[in-house]
FIMAR-421087 format. One record per residue (C-alpha): residue in three letters; z, y, x. Coordinates in steps of 0.02 Angstrom, whole numbers, plus 50000, padded with zeros to 5 digits. Layout:
<sites>
ALAZYX
...
</sites>
This chain:
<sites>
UNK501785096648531
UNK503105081848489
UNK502925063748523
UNK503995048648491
UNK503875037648620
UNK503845018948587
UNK504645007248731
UNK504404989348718
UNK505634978348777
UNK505404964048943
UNK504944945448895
UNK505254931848994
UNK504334925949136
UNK503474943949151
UNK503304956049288
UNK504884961749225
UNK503934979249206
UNK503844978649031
UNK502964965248928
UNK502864969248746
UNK503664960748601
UNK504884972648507
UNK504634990348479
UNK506165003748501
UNK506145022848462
UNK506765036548592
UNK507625052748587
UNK506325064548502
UNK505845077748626
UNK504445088048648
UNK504405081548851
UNK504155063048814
UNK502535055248818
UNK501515049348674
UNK502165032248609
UNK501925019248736
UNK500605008748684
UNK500904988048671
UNK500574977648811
UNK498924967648843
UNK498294952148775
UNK498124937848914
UNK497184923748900
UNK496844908449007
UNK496074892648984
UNK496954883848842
UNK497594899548769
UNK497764898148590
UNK498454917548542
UNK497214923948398
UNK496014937048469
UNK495824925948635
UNK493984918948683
UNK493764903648770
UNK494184904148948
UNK493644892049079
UNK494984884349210
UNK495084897549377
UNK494864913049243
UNK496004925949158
UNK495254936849029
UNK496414953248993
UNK496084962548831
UNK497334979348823
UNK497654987748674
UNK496755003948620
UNK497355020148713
UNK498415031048633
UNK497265044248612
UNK495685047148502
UNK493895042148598
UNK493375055048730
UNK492235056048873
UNK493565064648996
UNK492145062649137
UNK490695070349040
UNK492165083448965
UNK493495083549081
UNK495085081349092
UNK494755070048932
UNK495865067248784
UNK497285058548864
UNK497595076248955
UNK499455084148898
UNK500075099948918
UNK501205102249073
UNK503115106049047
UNK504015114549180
UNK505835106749161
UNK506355088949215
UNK506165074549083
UNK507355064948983
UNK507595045648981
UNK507825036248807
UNK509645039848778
UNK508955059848782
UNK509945063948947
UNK508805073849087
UNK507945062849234
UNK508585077649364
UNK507205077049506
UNK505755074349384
UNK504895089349410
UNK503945092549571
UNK503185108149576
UNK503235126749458
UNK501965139949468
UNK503735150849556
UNK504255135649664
UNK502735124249699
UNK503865112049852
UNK505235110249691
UNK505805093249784
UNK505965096749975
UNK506075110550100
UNK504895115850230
UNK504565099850350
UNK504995101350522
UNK503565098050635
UNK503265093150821
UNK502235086550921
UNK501805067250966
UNK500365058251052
UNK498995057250936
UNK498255042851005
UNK497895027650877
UNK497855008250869
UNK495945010550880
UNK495805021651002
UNK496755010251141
UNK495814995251049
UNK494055004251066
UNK494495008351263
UNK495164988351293
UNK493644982451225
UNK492234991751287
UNK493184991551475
UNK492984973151447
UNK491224971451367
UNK490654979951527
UNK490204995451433
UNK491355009751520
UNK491155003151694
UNK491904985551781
UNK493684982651810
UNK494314970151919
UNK494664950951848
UNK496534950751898
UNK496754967851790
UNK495924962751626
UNK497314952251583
UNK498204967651595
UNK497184975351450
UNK497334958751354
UNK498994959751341
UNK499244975151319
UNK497704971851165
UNK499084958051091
UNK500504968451092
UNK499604982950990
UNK499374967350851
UNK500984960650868
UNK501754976950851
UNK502904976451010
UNK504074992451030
UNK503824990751206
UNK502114991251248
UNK501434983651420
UNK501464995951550
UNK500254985651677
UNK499054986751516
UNK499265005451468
UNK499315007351659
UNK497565000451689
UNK497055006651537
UNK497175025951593
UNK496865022351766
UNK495105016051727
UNK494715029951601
UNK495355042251720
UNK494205034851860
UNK492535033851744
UNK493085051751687
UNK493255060251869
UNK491545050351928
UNK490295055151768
UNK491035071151696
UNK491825078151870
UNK491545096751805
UNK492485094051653
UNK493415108351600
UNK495265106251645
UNK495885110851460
UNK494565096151404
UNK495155084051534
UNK496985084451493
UNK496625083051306
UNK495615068451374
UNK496765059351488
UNK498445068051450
UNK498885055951304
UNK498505041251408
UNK499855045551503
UNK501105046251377
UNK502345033251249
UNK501285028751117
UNK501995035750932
UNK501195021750865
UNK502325008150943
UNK503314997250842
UNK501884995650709
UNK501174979950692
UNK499194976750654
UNK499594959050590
UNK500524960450450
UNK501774944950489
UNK503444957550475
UNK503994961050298
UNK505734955850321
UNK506184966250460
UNK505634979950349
UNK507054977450213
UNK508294992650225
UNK509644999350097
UNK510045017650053
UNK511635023350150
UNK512815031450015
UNK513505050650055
UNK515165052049990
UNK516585064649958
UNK518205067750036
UNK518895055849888
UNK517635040649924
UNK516635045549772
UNK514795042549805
UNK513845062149764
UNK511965055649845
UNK511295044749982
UNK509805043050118
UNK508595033050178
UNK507475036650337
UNK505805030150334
UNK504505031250467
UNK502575031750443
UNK501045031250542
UNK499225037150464
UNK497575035750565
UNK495865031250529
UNK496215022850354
UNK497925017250372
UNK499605018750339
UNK500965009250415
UNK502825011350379
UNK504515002550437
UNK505235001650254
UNK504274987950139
UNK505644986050048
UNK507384994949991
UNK508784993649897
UNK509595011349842
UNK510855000949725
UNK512235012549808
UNK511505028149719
UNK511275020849552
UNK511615033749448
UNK511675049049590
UNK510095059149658
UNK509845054349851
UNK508385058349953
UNK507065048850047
UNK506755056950221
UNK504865053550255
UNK504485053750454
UNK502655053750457
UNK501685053250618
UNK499685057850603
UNK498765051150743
UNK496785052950786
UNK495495053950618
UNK497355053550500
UNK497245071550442
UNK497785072550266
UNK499035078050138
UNK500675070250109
UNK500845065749923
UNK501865052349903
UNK501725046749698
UNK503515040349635
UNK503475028149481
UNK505105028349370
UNK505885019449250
UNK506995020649100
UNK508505019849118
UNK508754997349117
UNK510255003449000
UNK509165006348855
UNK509295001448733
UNK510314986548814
UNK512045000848843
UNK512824984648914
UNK511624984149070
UNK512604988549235
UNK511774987349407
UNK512304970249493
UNK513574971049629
UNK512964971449807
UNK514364969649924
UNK514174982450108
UNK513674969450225
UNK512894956650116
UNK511254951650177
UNK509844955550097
UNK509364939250058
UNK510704938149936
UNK510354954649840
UNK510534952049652
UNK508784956749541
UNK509394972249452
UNK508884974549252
UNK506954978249245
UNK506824995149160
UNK505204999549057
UNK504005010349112
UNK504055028749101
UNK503375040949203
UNK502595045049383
UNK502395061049494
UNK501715068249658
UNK503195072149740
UNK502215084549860
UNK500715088249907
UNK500865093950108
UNK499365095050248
UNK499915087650382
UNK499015090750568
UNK498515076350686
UNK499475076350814
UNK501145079350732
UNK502595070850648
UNK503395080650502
UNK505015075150426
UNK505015077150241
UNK506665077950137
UNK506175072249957
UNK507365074849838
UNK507245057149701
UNK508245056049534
UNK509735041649519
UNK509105025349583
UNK509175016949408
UNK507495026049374
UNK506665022149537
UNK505245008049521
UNK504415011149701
UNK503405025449790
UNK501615022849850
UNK501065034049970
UNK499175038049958
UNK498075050650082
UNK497015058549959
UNK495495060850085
UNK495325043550134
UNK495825034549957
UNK495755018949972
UNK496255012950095
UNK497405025150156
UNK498745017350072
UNK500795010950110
UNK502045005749955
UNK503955005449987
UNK504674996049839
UNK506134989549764
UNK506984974349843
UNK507774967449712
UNK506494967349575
UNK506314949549536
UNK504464940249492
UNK504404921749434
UNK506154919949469
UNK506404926749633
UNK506674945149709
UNK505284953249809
UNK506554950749987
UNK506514930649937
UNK504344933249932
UNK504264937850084
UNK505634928150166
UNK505094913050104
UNK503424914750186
UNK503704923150349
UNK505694917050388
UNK506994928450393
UNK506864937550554
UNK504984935250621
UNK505204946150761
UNK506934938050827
UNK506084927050946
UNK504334921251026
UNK504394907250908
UNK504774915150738
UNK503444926950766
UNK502054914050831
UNK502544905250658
UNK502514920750539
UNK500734925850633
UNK500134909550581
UNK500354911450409
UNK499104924850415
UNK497364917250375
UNK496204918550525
UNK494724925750427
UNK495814940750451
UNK495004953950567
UNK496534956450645
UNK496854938150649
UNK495164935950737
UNK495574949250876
UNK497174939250906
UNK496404922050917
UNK495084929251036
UNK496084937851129
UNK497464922751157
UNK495844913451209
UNK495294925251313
UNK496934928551415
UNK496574908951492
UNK495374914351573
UNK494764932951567
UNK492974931651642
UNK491584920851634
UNK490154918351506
UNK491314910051383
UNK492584926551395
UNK490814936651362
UNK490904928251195
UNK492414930251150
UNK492574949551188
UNK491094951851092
UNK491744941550936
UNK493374952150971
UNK492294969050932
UNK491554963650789
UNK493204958250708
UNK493804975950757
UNK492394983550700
UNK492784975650550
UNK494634980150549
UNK494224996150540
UNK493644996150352
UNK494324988250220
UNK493154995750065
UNK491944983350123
UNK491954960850153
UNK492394956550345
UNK490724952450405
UNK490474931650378
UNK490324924250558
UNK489804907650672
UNK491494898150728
UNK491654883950822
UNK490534868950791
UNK489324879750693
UNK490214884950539
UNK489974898550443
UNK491514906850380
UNK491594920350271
UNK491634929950087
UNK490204936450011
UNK490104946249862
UNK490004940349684
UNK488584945949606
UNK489114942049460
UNK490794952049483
UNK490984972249477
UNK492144970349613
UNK492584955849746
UNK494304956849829
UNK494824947449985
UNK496594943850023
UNK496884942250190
UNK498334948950340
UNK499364952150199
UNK498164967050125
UNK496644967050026
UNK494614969550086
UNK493504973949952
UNK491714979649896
UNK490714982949720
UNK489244974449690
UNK488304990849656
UNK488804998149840
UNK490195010249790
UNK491505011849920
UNK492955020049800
UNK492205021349642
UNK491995010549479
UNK490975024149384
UNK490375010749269
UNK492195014349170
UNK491705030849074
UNK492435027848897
UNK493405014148809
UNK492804995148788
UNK492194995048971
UNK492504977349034
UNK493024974549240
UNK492344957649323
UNK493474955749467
UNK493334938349574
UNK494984935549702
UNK494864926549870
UNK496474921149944
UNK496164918250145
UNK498084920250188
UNK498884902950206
UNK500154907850058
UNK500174914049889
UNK499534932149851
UNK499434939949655
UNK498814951149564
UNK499274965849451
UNK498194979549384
UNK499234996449333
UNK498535009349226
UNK499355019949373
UNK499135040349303
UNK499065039249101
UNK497415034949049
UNK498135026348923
UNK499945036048887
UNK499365052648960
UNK499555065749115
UNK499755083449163
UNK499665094249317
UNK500895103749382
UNK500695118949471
UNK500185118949660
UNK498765123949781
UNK498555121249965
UNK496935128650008
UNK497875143850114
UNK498445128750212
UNK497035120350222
UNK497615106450106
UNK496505100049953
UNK497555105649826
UNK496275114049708
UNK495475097349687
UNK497005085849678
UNK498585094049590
UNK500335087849598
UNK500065079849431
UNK501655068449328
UNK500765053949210
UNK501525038249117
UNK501215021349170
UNK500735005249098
UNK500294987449130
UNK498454982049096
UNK499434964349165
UNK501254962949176
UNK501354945349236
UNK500614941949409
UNK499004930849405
UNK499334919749567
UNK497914914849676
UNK498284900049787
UNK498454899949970
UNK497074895050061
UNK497014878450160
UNK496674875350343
UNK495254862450390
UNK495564847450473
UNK494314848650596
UNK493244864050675
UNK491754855850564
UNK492424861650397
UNK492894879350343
UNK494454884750259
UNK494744882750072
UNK494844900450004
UNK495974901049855
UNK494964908249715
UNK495244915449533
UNK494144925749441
UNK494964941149302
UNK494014948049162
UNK494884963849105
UNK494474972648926
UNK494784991848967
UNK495084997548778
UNK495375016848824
UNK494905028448926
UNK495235033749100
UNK496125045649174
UNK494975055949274
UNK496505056649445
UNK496005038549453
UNK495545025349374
UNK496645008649404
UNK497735002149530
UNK497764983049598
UNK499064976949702
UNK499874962349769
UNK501624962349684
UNK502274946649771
UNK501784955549956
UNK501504974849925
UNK501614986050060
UNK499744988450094
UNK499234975950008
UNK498294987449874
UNK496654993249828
UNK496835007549707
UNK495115010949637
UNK494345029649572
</sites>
């Protein structure tokens, strides 16, 4: 089958993603998608662009084009009409020359973009593990500890927030000392195999470390590719190392944001070093977004110079290419217990957008985006975003981090823990401590899943603070820590099954509880609109899901290019009052259908990282 494939240039004041207005024609090949369908109509109050209805202030409405495909029912008839036949060879960009790296997996060589990982071992113990342990030890529910020691745990509860590399050893200390003890007294004929996989990682670093709960920390997570060169200085590829850590439903990295400007137009590799803790058993399947090349049809584009040592504050925005394509760049099991380094193989950097790593089995929220640095939004690259907010170097003394921390709202669950805990350290006993361990748990309960609203509570002076859902809304979102809490009106945790065929409309309402702005972008993420294949690849043998989730390659669109901004929220000026949530409410005219992989993709594109809430 042959397509031509339509790319519509950037306009102004977009995403710089790809905002219709002009229509050009690519190399024919039978590869390319189907014609890339023109971008979405957006209308706010006062809009005056034919075909908008009348919107009230506080409201977008969204009204994308028809897919690209003739009606279906790909749920009721799977895979659906936007479904395209899979080509085993790499995929050309507009000028007609091949994307190398574009193909991930062949029936002959399903790992096409990385060898074997290397595996070992590491201490499986989580964030909420420790967490769990502090506060029932405290709460009185695992036996008493001593007064002068529970400051011990406190601390050692703040620097699992905070992130510290060096975690307090009088906390861990107490920690397993007290476990140990409760173990030996009510289980004393525990096997010896089940006590040391019981105490044993108690006893040892934490993999974890480093890895902040409060997400105050963006701009110590900027890094740049390091170019490989030849014995001539000429640049032949590039790496980057990038650390994760999955448990329960998250995923924390180091790398937020890169910069790979040194292998524009070389392949380079990203070397994944992924550590799975307790309950983060999954498959690694990290889905890369590309680009055309920014040089079409523009052949004057060049990337922007970026001197070695320049800081990254002063990175250039490079040319916004238009959207192409996507793939799974692997689709791994992974063990808890273990870090395994993957060595992914990515095309020249001029075609990389960003790579969002997703853990298929707990989807959302098991979720981490690195992205480009020095894509630019409303005039300003992603590294100025998050500078801007949380100051250069957060973590370079007491006092940058106490004021990055307190631009995170405190309706944050995380937030809470650390405001009860700080409380708490003043004086660890006593009915008042009581309280505040208790409201401590039920902010960590409430950590602990973000497919549903943080619970509303009782502060001081009698005020209830809180989000509750919008009946009136499919979906309410709450942006808070710098990530997103959500939950459907009709009880789903993952799923908007509502969105079977075209001319489904979304009802979205936003809460902003972070004191700073947050936006937000919906992606028609794996072709529902433009189409997607599969590519080869199983993992059942291995006890992966493979036969269920493929390695698939799809091409992306906008349902939004430019951000919709919800405003930061406002502190009160007394106890007496809550804050004042930033609000905005988005309407969104779904005029094709689905993909059945998933169905859309929000995300913060001011603050990404985790900030997402991808939905099926």
């Amino acid at each position: 089958m042959t397509f031509r494939q339509f790319i519509i240039a950037a306009a102004p004041g977009a995403l710089l993603l790809g905002a219709a207005v002009t229509a050009y024609p690519a190399a024919a090949d039978p590869v390319l998608p189907q014609p890339q369908r023109i971008d979405s109509l957006t209308c706010t109050h006062g809009s005056t662009d034919t075909g908008c209805p009348a919107v009230p202030q506080g409201k977008t409405v969204i009204i994308t084009d028809e897919g690209l495909f003739p009606p279906s029912k790909p749920f009721q008839d799977p895979p659906g009409g936007n479904f395209l036949a899979t080509n085993y060879v790499n995929l050309k960009d507009g000028f007609g020359k091949e994307i190398k790296n574009s193909l991930p997996s062949t029936p002959v060589v399903p790992y096409n973009l990385h060898p074997a990982p290397v595996v070992t071992n590491v201490n499986p113990r989580s964030p909420r593990d420790d967490l769990d342990d502090i506060l029932m030890i405290l709460r009185g529910k695992k036996g008493k500890v001593k007064a002068p020691r529970r400051k011990h745990l406190i601390q050692l509860a703040l620097d699992i927030l905070e992130g510290e590399k060096q975690l307090s050893k009088p906390g861990l200390d107490t920690l397993s000392e007290h476990i140990k003890y409760q173990t030996d007294s009510t289980m004393p004929n525990l096997a010896p195999e089940s006590r040391a996989r019981l105490i044993g990682p108690l006893l040892q670093d934490r993999a974890y470390a480093g890895f902040a709960l409060l997400h105050y920390d963006g701009p110590n997570k900027i890094k740049r590719v390091t170019p490989i060169k030849d014995a001539y200085g000429k640049v032949i590829g590039g790496n980057v190392d990038i650390t994760q850590v999955w448990y329960d439903n998250h995923i924390e990295a180091d790398t937020a944001l890169l910069n790979p400007v040194d292998v524009w137009d070389v392949p380079w590799t990203m070397t994944f070093k992924v550590r799975v803790l307790n309950r983060g058993f999954d498959d690694f399947s990290p889905y890369a977004m590309f680009t055309d090349d920014p040089a079409y049809p523009d052949t004057g584009v060049k990337a922007p110079p970026t001197p070695p040592g320049q800081s990254s504050i002063d990175w250039k925005p490079w040319p916004p290419g238009l959207p192409s394509f996507g793939i799974d760049q692997t689709f791994f099991p992974m063990s808890e217990g273990t870090q395994s380094v993957f060595k992914i193989k990515m095309p020249p950097a001029k075609y990389w957008h960003l790579t969002y790593t997703w853990g298929w089995r707990w989807h959302p929220p098991r979720v981490q985006t690195t992205d480009r640095a020095t894509k630019s939004i409303m005039g300003k690259t992603l590294v100025r975003w998050e500078t801007d907010v949380f100051g250069l170097d957060p973590r370079g003394s007491e006092q940058s981090k106490l004021a990055a921390i307190g631009k995170i709202g405190d309706l944050a669950p995380a937030k809470r823990m650390w405001n009860t805990f700080r409380e708490a350290y003043k004086k660890p006993h006593g009915p008042a401590a009581k309280k505040l361990y208790e409201a401590a748990w039920h902010a960590f309960q409430d950590w602990k899943d973000r497919t549903r609203l943080p619970r509303t509570y009782l502060a001081k002076g009698g005020v209830r603070r809180g989000v509750e859902v919008d009946k009136d809304a499919d979906l309410t979102l709450l942006y808070v820590n710098n990530t997103i809490y959500g939950q459907f009106t009709d009880g789903s945790v993952r799923l908007f099954s509502k969105w079977q065929k075209r001319g489904t409309a979304l009802k979205v309402t936003l809460h902003n509880g972070d004191y700073f702005k947050h936006g937000y972008v919906n992606v028609d993420l794996v072709g529902g609109a433009r189409g997607w294949s599969n590519q080869f690849k199983s993992s059942i043998k291995v006890a992966g899901s493979g036969a269920w989730f493929t390695f698939g390659r799809s091409y992306w669109s906008m349902n939004n290019p430019k951000p919709i901004i919800i405003p930061a929220a406002k502190k009160p000026y007394g106890q007496e009052t809550a804050d004042t949530l930033g609000k905005h409410k988005v309407e969104i005219q779904l005029n094709y259908e689905p993909s059945t992989r998933l169905r859309f993709y929000q995300f913060d594109p001011l603050h990404h990282d985790v900030a997402i809430f991808s939905v099926h």
